[in-house]
C-alpha positions in Angstrom: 92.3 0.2 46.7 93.9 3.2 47.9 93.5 5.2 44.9 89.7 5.1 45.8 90.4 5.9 48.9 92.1 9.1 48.0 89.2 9.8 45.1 86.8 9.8 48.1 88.5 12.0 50.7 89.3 14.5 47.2 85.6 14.0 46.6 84.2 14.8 50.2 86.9 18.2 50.4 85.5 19.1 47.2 82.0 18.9 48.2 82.9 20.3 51.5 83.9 23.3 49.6 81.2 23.7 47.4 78.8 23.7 50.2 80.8 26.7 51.7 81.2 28.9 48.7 77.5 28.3 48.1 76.4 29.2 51.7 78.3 32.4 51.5 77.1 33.1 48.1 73.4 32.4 49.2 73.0 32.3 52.7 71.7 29.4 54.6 70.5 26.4 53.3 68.3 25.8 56.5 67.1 28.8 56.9 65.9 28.9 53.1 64.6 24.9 53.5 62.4 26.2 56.1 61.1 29.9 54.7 59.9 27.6 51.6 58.0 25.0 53.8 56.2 27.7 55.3 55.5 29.5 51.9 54.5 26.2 50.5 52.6 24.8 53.9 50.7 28.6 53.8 50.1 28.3 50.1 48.5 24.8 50.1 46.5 25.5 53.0 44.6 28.2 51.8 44.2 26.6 48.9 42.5 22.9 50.4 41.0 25.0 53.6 43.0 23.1 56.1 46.7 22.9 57.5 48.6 21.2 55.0 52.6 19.7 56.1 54.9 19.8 54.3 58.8 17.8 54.8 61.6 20.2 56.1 63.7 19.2 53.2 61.3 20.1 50.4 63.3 22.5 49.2 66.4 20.7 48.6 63.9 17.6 46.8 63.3 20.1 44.4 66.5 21.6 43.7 67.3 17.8 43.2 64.8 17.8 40.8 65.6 20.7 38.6 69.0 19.7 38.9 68.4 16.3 37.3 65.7 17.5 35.0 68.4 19.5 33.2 70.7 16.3 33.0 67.9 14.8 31.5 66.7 17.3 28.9 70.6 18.9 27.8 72.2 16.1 26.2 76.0 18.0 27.3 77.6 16.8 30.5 78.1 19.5 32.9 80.1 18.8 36.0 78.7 21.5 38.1 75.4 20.1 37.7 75.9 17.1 39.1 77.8 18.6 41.7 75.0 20.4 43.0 72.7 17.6 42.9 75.6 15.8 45.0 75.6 18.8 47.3 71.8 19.3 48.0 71.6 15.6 48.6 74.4 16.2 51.2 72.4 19.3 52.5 69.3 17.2 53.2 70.8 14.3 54.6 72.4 16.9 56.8 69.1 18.8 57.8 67.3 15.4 58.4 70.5 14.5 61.2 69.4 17.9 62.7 65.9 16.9 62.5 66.3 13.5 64.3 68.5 15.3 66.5 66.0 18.0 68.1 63.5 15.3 68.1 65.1 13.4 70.8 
């Protein structure tokens, strides 16, 4: 029992990590989850004629989504792969916390 334990405390440092590098390699994860809403939201509404919503964590869905896609369709095992889909899904369960947050 304690050797999972330890895994998931190694597991959540190493994620914690990874989340750090990336936001100093590419900035804010928030602040790019919301520039793409409002791309997308501006994008679809002109394109239907009316205000279109779109989630806060779009972005991150997506990433998700290319990030499995290429699990899917490249038969080799590549660790940092499923890291970043372990560390976008952290990112938008974090942003939703916020979310919920402000909304009270």
């Amino acid at each position: 029992m304690s050797n999972k334990i330890t895994d998931i405390n190694k597991l959540t440092k190493e994620l914690e990590k990874l989340l750090n590098d990336k936001q100093a390699q590419y900035g804010s994860f928030d602040n790019t989850s919301f520039a793409m809403k409002g791309i997308l939201e501006g994008i679809l509404a002109a394109h239907n004629g009316y205000k279109v919503r779109v989630p806060n964590n779009i972005f991150g869905c997506f990433m998700q989504f290319v990030k499995i896609w290429r699990t899917i369709s490249n038969p080799v095992y590549k660790k940092d792969t499923y890291d970043d889909i372990n560390g976008y899904n952290e990112l938008n369960r974090r942003l939703k916390i916020k979310e919920m947050e402000n909304a009270k």
